[in-house]
C-alpha positions in Angstrom: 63.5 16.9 -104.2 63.5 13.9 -106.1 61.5 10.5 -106.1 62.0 7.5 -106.9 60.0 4.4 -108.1 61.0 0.6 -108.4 59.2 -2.3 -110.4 59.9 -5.3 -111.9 61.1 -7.2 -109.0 60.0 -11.1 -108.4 61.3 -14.4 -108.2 63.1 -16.2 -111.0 64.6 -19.1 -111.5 68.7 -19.4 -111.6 70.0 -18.8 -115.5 66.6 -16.4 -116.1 66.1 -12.5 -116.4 64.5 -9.1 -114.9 64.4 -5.7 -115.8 63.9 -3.4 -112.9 62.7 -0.1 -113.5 63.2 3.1 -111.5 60.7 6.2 -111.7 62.0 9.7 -111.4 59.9 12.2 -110.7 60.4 16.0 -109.1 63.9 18.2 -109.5 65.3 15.4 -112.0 66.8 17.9 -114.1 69.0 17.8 -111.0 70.0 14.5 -111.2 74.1 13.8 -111.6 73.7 10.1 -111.6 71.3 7.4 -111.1 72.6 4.0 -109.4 71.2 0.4 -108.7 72.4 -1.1 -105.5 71.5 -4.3 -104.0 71.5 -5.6 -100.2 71.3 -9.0 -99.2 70.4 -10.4 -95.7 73.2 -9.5 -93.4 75.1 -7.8 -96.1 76.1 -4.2 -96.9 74.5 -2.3 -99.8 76.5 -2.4 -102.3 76.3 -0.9 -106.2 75.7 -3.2 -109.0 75.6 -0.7 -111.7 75.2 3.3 -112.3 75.1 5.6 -115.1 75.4 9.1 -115.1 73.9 12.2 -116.5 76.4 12.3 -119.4 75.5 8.7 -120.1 78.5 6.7 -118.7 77.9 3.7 -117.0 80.1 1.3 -114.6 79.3 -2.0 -113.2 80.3 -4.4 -110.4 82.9 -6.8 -111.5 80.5 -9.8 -110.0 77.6 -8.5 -112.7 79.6 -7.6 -115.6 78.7 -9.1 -119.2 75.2 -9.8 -117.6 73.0 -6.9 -116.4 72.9 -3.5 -118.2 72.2 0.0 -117.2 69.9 1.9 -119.4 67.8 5.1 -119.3 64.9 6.6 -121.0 65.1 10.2 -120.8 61.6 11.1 -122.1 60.3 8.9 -119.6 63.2 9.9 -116.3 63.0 6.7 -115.9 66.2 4.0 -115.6 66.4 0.4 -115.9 68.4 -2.7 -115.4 68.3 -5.3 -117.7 69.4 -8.7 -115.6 70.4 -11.8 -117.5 71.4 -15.0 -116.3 70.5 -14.6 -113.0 72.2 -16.2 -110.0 71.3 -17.4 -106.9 73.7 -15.0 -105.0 72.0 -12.0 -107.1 69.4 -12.7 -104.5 68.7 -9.3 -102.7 66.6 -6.5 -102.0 67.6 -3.9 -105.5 67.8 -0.3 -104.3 67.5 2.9 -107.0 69.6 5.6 -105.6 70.0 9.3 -107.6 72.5 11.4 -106.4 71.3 14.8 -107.2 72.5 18.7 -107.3 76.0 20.0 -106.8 76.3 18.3 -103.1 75.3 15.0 -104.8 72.7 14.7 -102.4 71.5 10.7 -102.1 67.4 9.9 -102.5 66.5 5.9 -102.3 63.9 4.4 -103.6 61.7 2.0 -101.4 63.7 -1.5 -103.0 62.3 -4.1 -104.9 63.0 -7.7 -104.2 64.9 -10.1 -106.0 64.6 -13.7 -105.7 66.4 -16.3 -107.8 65.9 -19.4 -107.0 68.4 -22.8 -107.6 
């Protein structure tokens, strides 16, 4: 079992930053790869960025050159740094960890995004 914790949510104007956080806690030795995705009214979730165990990372095309993926292992704890924020960044930012050798999914609760025009 594994849980996870979002922060750093808010609203923001267009052009600004955020850094979400996500909280591990539990069987995180477990953990294969942790994953932000975001969901927007009406939308699909979809991922913005990951980065696994070993350290590799990916991202969405649409946030490339402006968020970053980053984890603190002493703290199990991940974080996306979010620069020049959009309008259509605007969404509810899931963490998901995909854990154990069935890459089972756990979700966070989401944090909301807001950037404003």
């Amino acid at each position: 079992q594994v849980q996870l914790v979002e922060s750093g949510g808010g609203l923001v104007q267009a052009g600004g930053s955020l850094r979400l956080s996500c909280a591990a806690s539990g069987s995180t030795f477990s953990i294969n790869a942790i994953g932000w995705y975001h969901q927007a009214p009406g939308k699909q979730r979809e991922l913005v960025a990951a980065i696994s165990s070993g350290g590799s990372t990916n991202y969405a095309d649409s946030v490339k050159g402006r968020f970053t993926i980053s984890r603190d292992n002493a703290k199990n704890t991940v974080y996306l740094q979010m620069n020049s924020l959009k309008p259509e960044d605007t969404a509810v930012y899931y963490c998901n960890a995909r854990v154990g050798w069935r890459n089972k999914d756990y979700w966070g609760q989401g944090t909301q995004v807001t950037v404003s025009s």
